[in-house]
N, C-alpha and C positions, 0 to 999 in steps of 0.2 A: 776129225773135222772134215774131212774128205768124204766121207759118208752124206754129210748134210746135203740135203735138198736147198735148192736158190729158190727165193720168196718169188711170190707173181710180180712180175711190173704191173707197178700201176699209171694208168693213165689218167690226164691233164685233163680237168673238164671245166671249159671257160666260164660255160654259165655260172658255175659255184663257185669257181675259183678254186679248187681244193682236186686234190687227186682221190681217183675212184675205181674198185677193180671195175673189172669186164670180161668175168668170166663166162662162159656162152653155155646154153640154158639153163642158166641161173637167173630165179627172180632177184635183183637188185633193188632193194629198198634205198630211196632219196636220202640223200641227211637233210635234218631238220631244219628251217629256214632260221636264217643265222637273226638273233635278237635283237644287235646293236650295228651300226657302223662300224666298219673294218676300222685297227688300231692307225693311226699316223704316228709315223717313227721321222727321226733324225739321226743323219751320220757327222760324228762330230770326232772322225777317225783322221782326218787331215782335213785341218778348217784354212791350207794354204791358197786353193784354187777352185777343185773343181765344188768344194760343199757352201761353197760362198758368194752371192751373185755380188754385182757389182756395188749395190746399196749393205755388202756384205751380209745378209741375211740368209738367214737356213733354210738348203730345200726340203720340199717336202713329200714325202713318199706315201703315198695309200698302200695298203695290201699287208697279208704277213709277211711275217720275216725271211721265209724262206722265197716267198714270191711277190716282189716289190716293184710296184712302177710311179714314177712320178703326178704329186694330184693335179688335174687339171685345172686351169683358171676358173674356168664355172664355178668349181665346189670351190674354189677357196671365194671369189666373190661373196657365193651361196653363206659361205662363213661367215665372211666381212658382212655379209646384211642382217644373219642372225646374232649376229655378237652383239652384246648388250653397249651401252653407248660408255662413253667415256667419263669419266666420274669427276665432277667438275671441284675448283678448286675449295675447299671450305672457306667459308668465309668466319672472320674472328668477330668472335662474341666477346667481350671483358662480362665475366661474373662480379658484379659489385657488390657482393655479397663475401668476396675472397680479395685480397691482394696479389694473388700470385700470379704471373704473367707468365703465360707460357704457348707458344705457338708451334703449330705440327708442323712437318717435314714438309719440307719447299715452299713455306710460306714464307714469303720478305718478310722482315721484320720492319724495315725501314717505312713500306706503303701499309703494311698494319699500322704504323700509328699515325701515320699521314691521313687514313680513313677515320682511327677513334677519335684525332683533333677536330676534326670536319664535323662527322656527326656529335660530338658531348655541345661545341659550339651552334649545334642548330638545336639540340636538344635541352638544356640549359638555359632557363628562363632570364630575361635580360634583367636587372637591377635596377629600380626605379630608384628617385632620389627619397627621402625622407617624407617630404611632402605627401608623396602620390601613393606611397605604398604604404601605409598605414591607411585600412578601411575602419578602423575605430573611430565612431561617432564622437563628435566632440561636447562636453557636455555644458548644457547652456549657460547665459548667468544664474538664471533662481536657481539651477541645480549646483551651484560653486558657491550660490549664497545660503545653500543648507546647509552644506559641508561646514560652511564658519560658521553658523549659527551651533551644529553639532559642538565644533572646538570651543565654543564658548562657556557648553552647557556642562561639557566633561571640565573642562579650565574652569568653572565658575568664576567667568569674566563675565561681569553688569556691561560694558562699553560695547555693541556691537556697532562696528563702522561696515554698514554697505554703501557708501558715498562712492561715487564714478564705477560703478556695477556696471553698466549699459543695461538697468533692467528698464523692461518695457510693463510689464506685470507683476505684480507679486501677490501670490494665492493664500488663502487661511490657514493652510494646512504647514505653509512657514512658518509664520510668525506663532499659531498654535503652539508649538514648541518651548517660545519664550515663557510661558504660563510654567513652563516646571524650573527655570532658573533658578538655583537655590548656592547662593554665595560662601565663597569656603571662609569659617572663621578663623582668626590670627588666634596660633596658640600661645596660650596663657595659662601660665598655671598656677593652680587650682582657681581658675574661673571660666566660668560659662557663660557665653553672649551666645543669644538668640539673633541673629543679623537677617534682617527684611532685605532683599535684595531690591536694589535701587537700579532701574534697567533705564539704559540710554541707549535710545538707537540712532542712527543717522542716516538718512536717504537720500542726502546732498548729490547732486549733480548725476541724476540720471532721467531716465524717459519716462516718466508717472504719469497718467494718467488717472487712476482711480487706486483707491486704500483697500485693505481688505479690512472685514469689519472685527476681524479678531485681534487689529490693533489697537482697538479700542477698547478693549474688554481685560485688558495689562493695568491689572491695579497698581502695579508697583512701578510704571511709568515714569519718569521725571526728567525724562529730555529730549524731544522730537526734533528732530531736522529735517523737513521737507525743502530746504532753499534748492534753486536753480531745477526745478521740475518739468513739466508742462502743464500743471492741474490747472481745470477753472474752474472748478468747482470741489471744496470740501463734504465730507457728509456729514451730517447732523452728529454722530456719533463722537466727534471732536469732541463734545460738551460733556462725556462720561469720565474724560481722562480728569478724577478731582484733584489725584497726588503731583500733577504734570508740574515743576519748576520752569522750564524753559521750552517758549515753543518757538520756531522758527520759520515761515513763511515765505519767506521772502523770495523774488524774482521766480515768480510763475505768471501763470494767465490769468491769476483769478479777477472776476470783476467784482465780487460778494462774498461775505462770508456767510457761512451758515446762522439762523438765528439762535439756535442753541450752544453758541460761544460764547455769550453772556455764561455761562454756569462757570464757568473757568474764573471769572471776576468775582465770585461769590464770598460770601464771610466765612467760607470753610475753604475755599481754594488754598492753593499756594503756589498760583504762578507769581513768578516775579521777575522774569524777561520774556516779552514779547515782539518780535522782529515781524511785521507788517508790509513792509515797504524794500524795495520797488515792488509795487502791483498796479496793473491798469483799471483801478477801483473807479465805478460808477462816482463821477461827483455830481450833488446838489444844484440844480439853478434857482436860486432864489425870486420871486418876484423887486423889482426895482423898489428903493426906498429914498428918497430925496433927501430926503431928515435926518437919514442916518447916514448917508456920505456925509452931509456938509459936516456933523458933530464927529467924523471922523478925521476928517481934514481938521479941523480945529486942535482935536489930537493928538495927532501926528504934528502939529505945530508946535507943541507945547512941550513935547516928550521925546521930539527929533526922528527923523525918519526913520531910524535902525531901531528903536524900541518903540513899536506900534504893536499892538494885541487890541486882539477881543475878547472879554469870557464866551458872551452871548451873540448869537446873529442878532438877523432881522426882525424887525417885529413882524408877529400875525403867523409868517412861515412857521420859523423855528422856538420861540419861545412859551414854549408848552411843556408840561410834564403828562406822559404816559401815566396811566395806571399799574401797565408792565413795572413802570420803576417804582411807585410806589411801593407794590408788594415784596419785591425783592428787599435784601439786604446785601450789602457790594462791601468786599472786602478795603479797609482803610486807606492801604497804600495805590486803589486804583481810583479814579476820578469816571465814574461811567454814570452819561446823562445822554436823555433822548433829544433829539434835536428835530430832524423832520423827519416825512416818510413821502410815497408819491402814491398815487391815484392805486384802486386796486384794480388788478389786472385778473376780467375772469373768462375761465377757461371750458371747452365743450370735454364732452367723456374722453373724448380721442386727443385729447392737450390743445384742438385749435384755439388761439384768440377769440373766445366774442365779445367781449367789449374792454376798453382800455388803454393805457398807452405801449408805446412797443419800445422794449428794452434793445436795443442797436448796443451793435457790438464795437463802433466807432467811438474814439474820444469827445463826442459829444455830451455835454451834463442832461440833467435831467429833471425836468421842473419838479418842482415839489408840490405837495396837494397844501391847499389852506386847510388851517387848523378848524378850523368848524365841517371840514369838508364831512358828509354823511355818504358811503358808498352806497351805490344801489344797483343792484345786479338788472341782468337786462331781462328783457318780457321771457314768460316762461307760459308755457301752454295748462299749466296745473301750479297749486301751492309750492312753496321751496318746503326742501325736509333734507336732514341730514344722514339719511339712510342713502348707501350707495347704491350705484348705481347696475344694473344687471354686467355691465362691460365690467365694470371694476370688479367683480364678486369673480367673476369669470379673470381677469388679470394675476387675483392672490390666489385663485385656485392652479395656476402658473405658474405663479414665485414658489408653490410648496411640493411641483412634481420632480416628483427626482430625476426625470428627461428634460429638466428647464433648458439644457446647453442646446437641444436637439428638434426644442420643438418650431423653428424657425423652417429645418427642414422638412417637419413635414405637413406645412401649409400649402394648399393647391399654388400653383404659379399667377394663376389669376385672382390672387387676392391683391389688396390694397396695399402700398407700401407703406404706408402706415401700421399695418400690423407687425410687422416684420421690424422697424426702427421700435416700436413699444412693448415687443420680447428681448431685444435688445437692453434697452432701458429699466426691464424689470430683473434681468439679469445682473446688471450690474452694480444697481440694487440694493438686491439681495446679498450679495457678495458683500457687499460696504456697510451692509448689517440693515437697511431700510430706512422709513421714516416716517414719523408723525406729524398729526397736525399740531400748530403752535398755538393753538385759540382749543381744541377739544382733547388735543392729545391722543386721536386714534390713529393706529396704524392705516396706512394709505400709499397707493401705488401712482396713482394719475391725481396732480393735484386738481384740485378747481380753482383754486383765488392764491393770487400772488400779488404780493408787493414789497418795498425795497423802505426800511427803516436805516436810516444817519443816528451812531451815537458818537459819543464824542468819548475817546477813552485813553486817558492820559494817565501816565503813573505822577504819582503824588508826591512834590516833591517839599520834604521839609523846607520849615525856614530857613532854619541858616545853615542849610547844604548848599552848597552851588554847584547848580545843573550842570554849567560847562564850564570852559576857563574863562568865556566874555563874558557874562553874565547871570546870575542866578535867574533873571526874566527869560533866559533863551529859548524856554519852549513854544514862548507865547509872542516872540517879539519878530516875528515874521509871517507874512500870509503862507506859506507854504506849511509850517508847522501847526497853523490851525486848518489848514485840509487834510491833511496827513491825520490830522485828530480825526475826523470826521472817516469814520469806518463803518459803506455800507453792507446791511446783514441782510439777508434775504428770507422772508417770511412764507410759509405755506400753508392754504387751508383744504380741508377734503371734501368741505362743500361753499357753495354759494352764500350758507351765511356763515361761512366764517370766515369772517372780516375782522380788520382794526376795528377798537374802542375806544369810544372817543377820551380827547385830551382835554387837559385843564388848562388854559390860557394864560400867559403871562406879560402883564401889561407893563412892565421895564423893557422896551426895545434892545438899548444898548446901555452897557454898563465896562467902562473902563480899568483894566487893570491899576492898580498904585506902584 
């Protein structure tokens, strides 16, 4: 060991930092420039004093291990600005898709659910009451009055009550329905009945204004109730119902009925209760008779004041028979006689009045025409003829388009309001099934001649039944019950001549009950 040679010293080269011979004329080759930043070490050899500042944190040494010197504030700054920023706290998410609750390391648990209260309470839609939070449309009356017409029809129940409905309409395509009512029969055994379904409706106490016309076309009908309405006017179609028992009118507007409610009185009917009254019915003014006060005052003397009747009115007025009644045949238990009519009222293409008297919709009466009266339409610039009229042709070409609900709108704005009221009109119609004349029997939209017919139509009351508990005389022994007879019908023609025909005179004025 003694033998060996000692290694060269080598020397300290600040630039590299690293030791390096120096041997003299020797080319010395560089070392290679170093790749990375010098390693930073810590002494964690006694952490009592000197390795610990006063925030007790580790110093920190650049260089290798064998040659170390403390880093300067610069680099470590330099550090402090490349260092990535500090990782902020997570914030909790609940998965509502899981139940399990679980929050990371140094998360309060307590301001976690202080935060999930706050946000589910702003997130969390507020509860309306019952009322407001139901958007399902509520369904009308006609649509609650099909539903029971349905239970009726599955139930083969005859009695349909739509009485206090609040309907304001009722459409074809409703009552259409009743046409297939088929009554379930009581079993019996071994026998078979065939049962006709006997259908009653009731329409009591709601907002009517007009019928649809497929209530009229219910053969197996036999009990109407229209009481407590708002109708003034019936449609002609009334007069189809032949099987009708019972019909009820009573407390609406009407001021008229239709003239084709004579057919309900016929020798094939079978009504046999009809409720008329209260109604604001057009009454009769008679012309004044002298002759037949005083012989009624004589009567009334004779028979005491509470039993006073007339069969007949006045003379000249009222005592006339129609031809209408001649031809007819009138079932036995009704009493149905013509009494008066008044002036005929005729009318231009478009419904104006031109000549006539004018029906007021005031409790005022209304003169009656004399029996010999001959109507005579006013001057016309050419012959009358009963072909219609271009507007009329053009009207039913209207009533049969299947945009009839539509075509109101599409009339320029500066048309006539007259047009617009008589699509109106022929709408409604149609719907109610239409109407003919009473003198030609054609179909027609805009009448031309009206006037107002008084019959007298009383049920017949046998001998020796008594009508009420005072008196078997009571239908006849007060004035009110002979206006109450006195039921006006409303007549319509499609042209100018068609007018009343005349009446046969009857020269007994007055004729007293016994």
């Amino acid at each position: 060991m003694a033998d060996e040679l000692p290694l060269p010293r080598l020397r300290w080269d600040p630039v590299t930092e690293s030791f390096s011979k120096n041997a003299a004329g020797k080319r010395v080759r560089s070392s290679p420039p170093a790749s990375s930043d010098p390693a930073l070490f810590s002494s964690d050899d006694d952490p009592s004093a000197d390795n610990y500042t006063q925030e007790r944190r580790k110093k920190k040494f650049r260089g290798p291990w064998y040659h170390q010197r403390p880093a300067s504030e610069e680099s470590s700054q330099e550090s402090q600005e490349h260092a990535p920023e500090k990782k902020s706290r997570r914030t909790f998410e609940r998965q509502f898709d899981s139940g399990v609750f679980m929050g990371s390391d140094g998360t309060d648990v307590d301001e976690v659910l202080e935060e999930l209260e706050s946000r589910n309470a702003m997130a969390l839609p507020v509860r309306h009451s019952r009322g407001t939070q139901s958007a399902r449309r509520l369904p009308t009356p006609e649509e609650l009055v099909q539903g029971q017409i349905q239970r009726c029809l599955e139930e083969g129940n005859e009695s349909i009550d739509l009485s206090s409905r609040g309907l304001t309409t009722l459409s074809n395509a409703t009552i259409r329905q009743l046409a297939t009512l088929t009554p379930i029969p009581p079993v019996i055994e071994g026998v078979f009945t065939r049962l006709e379904p006997k259908i009653k409706v009731f329409l009591a106490s709601n907002d009517l204004t007009s019928l649809p016309g497929e209530l009229f076309n219910l053969d197996r009908l036999t009990v109407l109730s229209l009481r407590g309405n708002q109708f003034e006017e019936l449609p002609p179609g009334i007069g189809k119902l032949s099987n009708l028992k019972e019909l009820n009118i009573s407390q609406n507007s009407l001021r008229s009925l239709p003239f084709e409610i004579l057919d309900l009185f016929s020798d094939t009917s079978r009504l046999n209760s009809l409720n008329l009254h209260p109604n604001p019915f057009y009454q009769p003014q008679f012309p004044p008779d002298h002759e037949a006060d005083k012989q009624e005052e004589e009567l009334q003397y004779k028979i005491g004041l509470g039993n006073r009747g007339r069969a007949r009115h006045r003379r000249g007025a009222v005592c006339s028979v129609s031809l209408e009644q001649r031809r007819r045949s009138w079932h036995s238990q009704w009493n149905v006689t013509y009494q008066a009519r008044t002036e005929v009222r005729y009318l231009d293409i478009n419904g104006t009045l031109s000549k006539g008297p004018n029906f007021c919709n005031d409790s005022s009466p209304i003169p009656v025409a004399d029996a010999n009266d001959t109507p005579q339409p006013p001057t016309s610039r050419g012959d009358l003829s009963r072909a219609p009229s271009l507007f009329e042709v053009a009207l039913n070409a209207c009533s049969r388009h299947k945009d009839l609900p539509h075509l109101t709108s599409w009339l320029p704005d500066d048309s006539p309001e007259f047009f617009f009221d008589l699509l109106r009109d022929v709408m409604v119609k149609k719907d109610s099934g239409g109407s003919k004349c009473t003198i030609c029997q054609r179909n027609f939209i805009q009448p031309r001649t009206e006037w107002i017919e008084w019959w007298e139509i009383a049920k017949v009351i046998e001998r020796n039944a008594m009508a009420s508990a005072a008196s078997p005389l009571r239908q006849m022994e007060n004035e009110r019950d002979v206006l109450e007879s006195m039921v006006p019908l409303m007549r319509r023609g499609c042209s100018w001549l068609c007018v009343p025909e005349k009446v046969a005179v009857v020269e007994d004025a007055v004729v007293a009950t016994e």
